[in-house]
C-alpha positions as CSV (number, residue, x, y, z in Angstrom):
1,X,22.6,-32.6,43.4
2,X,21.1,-30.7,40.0
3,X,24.2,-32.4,38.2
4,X,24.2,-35.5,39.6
5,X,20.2,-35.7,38.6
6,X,21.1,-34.7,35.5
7,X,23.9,-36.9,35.1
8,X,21.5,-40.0,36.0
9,X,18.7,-39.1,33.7
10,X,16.1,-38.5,36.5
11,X,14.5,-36.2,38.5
12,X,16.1,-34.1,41.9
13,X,13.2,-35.8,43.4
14,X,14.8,-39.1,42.6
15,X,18.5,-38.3,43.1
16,X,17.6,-37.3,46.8
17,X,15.4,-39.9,47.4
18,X,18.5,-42.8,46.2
19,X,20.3,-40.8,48.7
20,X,18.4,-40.9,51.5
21,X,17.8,-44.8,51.1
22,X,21.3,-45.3,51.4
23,X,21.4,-46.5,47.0
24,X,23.2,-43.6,45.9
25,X,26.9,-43.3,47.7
26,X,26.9,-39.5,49.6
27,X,28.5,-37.2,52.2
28,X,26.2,-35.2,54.5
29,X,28.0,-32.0,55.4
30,X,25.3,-30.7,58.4
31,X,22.5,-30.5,56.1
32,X,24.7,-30.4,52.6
33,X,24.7,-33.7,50.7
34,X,27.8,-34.5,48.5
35,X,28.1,-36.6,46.0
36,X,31.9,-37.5,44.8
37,X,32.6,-37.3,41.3
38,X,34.7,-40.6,41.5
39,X,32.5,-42.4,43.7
40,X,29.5,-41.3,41.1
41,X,31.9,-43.2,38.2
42,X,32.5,-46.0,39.6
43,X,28.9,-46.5,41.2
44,X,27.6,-45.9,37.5
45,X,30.4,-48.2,36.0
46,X,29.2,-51.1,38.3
47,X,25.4,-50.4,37.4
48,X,24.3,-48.8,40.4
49,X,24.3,-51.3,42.6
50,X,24.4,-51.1,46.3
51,X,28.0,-52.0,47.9
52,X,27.6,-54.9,50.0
């Protein structure tokens, strides 16, 4: 999650906290959270908007 914070431009606060509200596109592994590189791209590329 540090890259993916950094990657965004805020803090680890925030990156967990788009997680959690369902924003940010994730994987739980038991109490790992994922982030895909891919799914990151194209989440950024479509301006971080929520999938509907």
């Amino acid at each position: 999650m540090n890259q993916v914070a950094e990657i965004l431009d805020v803090s680890l606060d925030r990156a967990y906290a788009l997680v959690r509200k369902g924003i940010l596109p994730a994987v739980y592994l038991g109490r790992q959270i994922r982030v895909e590189p891919d799914q990151l791209a194209n989440w950024i590329s479509k301006g971080g908007k929520v999938n509907q």
